[in-house]
N, C-alpha and C positions, 0 to 999 in steps of 0.2 A: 548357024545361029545357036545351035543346042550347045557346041563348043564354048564359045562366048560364055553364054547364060553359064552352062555349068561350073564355068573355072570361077567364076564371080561368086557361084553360089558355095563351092566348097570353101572359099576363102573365106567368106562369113559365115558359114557355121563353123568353122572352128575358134572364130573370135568373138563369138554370139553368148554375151553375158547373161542373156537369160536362160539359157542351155545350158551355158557349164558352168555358172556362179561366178562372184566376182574375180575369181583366178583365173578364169579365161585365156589371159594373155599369156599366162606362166607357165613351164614344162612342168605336167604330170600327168606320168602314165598312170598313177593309182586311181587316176577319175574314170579309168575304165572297170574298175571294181565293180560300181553303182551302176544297175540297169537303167538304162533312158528310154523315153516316149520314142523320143522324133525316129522313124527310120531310116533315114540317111546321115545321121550321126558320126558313126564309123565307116570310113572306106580307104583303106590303108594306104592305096595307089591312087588315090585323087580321079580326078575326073577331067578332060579335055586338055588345058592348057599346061594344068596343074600336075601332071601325073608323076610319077617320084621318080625320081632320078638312078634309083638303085631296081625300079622294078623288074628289068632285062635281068640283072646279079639274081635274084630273088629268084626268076623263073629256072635259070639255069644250075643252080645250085639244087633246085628241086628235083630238076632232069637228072642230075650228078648222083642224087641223094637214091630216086627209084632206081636207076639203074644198078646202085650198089646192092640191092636188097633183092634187084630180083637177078640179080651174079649169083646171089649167094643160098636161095630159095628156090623151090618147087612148088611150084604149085596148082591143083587139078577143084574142081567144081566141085562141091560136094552132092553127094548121092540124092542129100535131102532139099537141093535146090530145086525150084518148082519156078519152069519159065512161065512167066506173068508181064510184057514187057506193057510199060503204060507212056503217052507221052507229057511229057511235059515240057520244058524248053527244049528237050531235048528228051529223044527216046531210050529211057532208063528202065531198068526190073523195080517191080510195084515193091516188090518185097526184099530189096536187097539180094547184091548177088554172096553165095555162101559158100567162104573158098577155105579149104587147105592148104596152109604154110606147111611147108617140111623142110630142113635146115639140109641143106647138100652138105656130105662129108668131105 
């Protein structure tokens, strides 16, 4: 049922004239400039039915992208990180974790 409801509902907020002014219907990315109210305004990969078609290319390009950087990187905690871990969706450090990049020769 959430499936359903949500592809309907992405569909009109994105042609939702009172959200994005009378241009609505017309490509512009520069309407992401202007902060908006609604929170679920922007969701880049859609939701249920709707989800984008490039989002598989998108994740794996991401994969392609970390792994280049940590080929080419080192990298150890730093001294002054202090474990704090907290949860929240998911169990993360309160404070950010504090790493050392060092460029492999």
């Amino acid at each position: 049922m959430w499936t359903r409801y949500s592809s309907r509902y992405t569909t009109f907020l994105g042609h939702d004239i009172g959200l994005w002014g009378e241009d609505a219907n017309v490509f512009n990315p520069m309407r992401f400039l202007e902060p908006r109210n609604h929170l679920a305004l922007f969701f880049p990969f859609g939701l249920g039915s709707t989800v984008c078609v490039g989002q598989n290319l998108v994740f794996v390009e991401a994969k392609i992208v970390l792994a280049m950087i940590i080929s080419r990187y080192s990298f150890v905690v730093s001294p002054l990180y202090v474990h704090n871990p907290m949860q929240s969706l998911a169990l993360q450090p309160q404070f950010g974790a504090q790493i050392i990049f060092t460029r492999r020769s």
